[in-house]
C-alpha positions as CSV (number, residue, x, y, z in Angstrom):
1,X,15.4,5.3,-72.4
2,X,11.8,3.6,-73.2
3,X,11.9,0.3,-72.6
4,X,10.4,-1.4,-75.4
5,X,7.3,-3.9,-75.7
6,X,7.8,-7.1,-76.8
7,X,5.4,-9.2,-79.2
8,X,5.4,-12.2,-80.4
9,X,3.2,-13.7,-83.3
10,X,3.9,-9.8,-84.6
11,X,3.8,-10.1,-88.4
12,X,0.1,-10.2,-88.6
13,X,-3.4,-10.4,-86.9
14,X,-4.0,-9.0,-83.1
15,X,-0.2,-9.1,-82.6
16,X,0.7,-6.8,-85.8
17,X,-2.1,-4.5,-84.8
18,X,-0.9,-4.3,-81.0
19,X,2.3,-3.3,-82.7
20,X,1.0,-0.8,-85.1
21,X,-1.3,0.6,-81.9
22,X,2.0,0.4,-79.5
23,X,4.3,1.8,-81.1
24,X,3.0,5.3,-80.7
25,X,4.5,5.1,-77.0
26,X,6.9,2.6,-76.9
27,X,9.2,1.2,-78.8
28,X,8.5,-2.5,-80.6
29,X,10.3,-5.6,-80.4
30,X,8.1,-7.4,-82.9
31,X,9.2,-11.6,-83.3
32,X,7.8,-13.9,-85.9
33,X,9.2,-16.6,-88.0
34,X,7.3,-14.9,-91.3
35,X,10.5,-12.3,-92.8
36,X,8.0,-10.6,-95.6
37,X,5.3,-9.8,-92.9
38,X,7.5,-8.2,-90.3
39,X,9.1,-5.9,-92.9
40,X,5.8,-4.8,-94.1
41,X,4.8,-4.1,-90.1
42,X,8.0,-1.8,-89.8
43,X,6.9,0.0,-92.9
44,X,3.6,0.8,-91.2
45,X,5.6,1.4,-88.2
46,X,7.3,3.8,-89.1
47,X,4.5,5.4,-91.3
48,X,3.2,6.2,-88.0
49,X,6.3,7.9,-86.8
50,X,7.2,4.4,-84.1
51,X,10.2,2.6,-84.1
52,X,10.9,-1.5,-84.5
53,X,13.9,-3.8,-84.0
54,X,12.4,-6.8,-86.1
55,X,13.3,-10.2,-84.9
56,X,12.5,-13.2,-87.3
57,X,12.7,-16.4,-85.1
58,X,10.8,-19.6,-84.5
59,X,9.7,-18.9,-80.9
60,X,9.6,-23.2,-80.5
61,X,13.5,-22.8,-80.7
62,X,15.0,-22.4,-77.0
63,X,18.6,-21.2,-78.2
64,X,16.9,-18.4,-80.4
65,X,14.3,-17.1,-77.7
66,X,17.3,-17.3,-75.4
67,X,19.6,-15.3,-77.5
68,X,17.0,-12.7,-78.3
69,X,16.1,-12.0,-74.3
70,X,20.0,-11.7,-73.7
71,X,20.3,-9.3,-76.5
72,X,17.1,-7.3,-75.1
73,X,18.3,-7.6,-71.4
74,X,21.9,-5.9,-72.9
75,X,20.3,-3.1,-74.8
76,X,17.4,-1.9,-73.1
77,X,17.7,-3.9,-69.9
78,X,14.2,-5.4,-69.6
79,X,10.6,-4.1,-71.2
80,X,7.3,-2.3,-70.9
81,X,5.2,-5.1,-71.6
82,X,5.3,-8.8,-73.4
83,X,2.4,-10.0,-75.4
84,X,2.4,-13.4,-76.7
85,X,0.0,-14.0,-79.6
86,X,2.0,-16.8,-81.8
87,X,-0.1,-20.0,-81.9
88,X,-0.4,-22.9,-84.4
89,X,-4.1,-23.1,-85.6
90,X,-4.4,-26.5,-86.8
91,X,-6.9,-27.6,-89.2
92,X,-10.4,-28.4,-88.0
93,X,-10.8,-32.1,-87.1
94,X,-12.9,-34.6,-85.6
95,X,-10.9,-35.0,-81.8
96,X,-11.6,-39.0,-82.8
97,X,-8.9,-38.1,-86.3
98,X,-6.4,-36.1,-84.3
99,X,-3.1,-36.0,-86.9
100,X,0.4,-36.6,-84.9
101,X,2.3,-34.1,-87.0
102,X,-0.3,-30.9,-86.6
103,X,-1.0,-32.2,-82.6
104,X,2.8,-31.9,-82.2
105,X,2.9,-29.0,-83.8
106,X,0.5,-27.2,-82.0
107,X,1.6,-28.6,-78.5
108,X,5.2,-27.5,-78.8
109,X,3.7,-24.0,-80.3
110,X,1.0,-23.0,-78.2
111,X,2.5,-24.6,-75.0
112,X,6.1,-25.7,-75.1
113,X,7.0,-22.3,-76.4
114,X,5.0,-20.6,-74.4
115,X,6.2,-22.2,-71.1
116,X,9.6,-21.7,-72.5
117,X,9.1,-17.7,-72.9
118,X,7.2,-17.3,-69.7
119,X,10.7,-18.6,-68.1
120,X,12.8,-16.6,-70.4
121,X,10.9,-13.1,-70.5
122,X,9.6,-13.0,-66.9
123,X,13.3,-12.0,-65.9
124,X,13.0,-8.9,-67.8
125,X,9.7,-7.7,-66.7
126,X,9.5,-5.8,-63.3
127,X,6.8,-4.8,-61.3
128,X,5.4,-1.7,-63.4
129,X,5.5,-4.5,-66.5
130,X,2.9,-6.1,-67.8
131,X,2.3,-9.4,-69.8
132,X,-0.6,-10.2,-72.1
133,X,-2.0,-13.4,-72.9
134,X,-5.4,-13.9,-75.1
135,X,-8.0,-16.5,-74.5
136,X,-9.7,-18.2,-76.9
137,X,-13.8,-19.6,-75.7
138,X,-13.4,-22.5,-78.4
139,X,-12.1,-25.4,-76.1
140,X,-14.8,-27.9,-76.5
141,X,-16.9,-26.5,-79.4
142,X,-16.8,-30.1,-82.1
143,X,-13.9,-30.1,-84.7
144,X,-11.5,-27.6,-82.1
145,X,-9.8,-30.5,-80.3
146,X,-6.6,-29.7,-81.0
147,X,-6.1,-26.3,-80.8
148,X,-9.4,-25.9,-78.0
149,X,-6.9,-28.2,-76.3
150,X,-3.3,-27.0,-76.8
151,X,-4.8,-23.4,-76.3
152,X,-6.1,-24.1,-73.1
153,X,-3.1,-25.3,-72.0
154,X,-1.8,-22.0,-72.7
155,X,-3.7,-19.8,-71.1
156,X,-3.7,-22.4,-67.8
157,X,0.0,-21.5,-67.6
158,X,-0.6,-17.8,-67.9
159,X,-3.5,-18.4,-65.2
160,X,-1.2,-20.1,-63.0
161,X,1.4,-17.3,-63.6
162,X,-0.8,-14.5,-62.6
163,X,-1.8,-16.5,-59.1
164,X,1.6,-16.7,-58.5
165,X,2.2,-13.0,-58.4
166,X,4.2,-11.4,-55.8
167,X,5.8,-8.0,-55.2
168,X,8.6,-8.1,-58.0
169,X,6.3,-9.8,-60.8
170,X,4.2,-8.2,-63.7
171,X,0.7,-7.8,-64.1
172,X,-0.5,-10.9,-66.0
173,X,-2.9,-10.0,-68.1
174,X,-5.8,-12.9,-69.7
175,X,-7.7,-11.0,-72.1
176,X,-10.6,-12.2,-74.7
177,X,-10.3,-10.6,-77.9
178,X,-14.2,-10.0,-79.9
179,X,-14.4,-12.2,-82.9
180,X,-11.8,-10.5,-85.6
181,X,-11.6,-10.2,-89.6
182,X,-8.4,-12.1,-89.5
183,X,-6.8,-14.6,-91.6
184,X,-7.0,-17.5,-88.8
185,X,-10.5,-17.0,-88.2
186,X,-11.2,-17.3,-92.1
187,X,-9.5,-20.4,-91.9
188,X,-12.0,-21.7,-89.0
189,X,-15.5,-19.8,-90.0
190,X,-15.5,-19.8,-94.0
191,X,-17.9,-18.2,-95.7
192,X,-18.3,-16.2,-92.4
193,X,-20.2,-12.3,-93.2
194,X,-17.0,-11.4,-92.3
195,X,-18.6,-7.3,-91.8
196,X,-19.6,-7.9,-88.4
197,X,-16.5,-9.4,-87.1
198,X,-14.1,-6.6,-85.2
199,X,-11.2,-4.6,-86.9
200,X,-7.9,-5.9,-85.8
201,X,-6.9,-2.3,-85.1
202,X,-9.9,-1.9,-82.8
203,X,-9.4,-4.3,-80.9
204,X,-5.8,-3.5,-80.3
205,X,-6.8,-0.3,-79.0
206,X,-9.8,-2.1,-76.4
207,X,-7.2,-4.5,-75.4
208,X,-4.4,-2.3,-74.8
209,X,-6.8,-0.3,-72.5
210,X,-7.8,-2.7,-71.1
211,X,-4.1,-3.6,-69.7
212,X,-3.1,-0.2,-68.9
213,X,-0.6,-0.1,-72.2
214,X,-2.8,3.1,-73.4
């Protein structure tokens, strides 16, 4: 049996278009908290002849991630790949007007949870496995403060991950995605000519390469 890939943050942006681009050789285990947007991926899915087991759950919830890695360790015993593209984007702000409720937000999102899946998923990725972060250069560019910050943090845990690599671990992957047409970039960059930014899809496929997933 294939063993599947894993995304989560699937329902739209890089994460639905690694999904669409996947699922031509693998199946897809695609997890986000948005119900509408992951039925509409397995539609497309499916359109393209691939296959999805569709799990709607808020990754910041330990029980639920937990209970979805059992349920993937039962049926398929581990996976193909992980790639982890949830993140709270919080609103553009001066670092000096940080907001309590968006910084905890985007701290127990984009590092929390992602700390929290790193321990979960890494006991169901082998050696031929691979797992796929996605840096971000905005750290330190004026109004990014929280989510420079909280995505730094991120990716310094996948960094530290990938050092610690040893015979039985995945290949950690830290890719940089080109600037994409997608709905969280139109939040940051409005008004943006939005023609020269890269097609999700595209970029699925360069990244993919990139990690050996096609």
């Amino acid at each position: 049996m294939e063993k599947p890939i894993l995304i989560t943050g699937a329902s739209r942006g890089l994460g639905a278009a690694l999904a669409e681009h996947l699922c031509a050789t693998h199946p897809i285990i695609a997890v986000a908290r948005t119900v509408g947007g992951l039925e509409d991926l397995d539609d497309r899915i499916k359109a393209r002849g691939g296959s999805a087991t569709l799990a709607p759950i808020d990754v910041t919830d330990p029980d639920a991630v937990a209970h979805l890695c059992a349920s993937i360790a039962g049926r398929w015993g581990g996976l193909a790949a992980w790639a982890h593209t949830a993140v709270h984007a919080a609103p553009l702000t001066p670092a000096t007007m940080t907001g309590a409720k968006d910084l905890a937000k985007s701290v127990a999102l984009n590092v929390t949870a992602t700390a929290d899946l790193m321990g979960k998923v890494a006991p169901l990725l082998g050696a031929t496995s691979a797992a796929l972060f996605f840096d971000d250069a905005c750290a330190g560019h004026k109004f990014f403060g929280m989510y420079g910050a909280t995505k730094a943090a991120q990716i310094a845990l996948a960094r530290s991950w990938q050092a610690e690599a040893n015979s039985t671990s995945p290949t950690v992957h830290i890719l940089t995605p080109a600037p994409m047409a997608t709905a969280v970039r139109a939040r940051f960059y409005p008004g943006e000519d939005r023609a020269s930014l890269a097609k999700p899809m595209v970029e699925a496929a360069r990244l993919a390469a990139l990690a050996g997933l096609s």
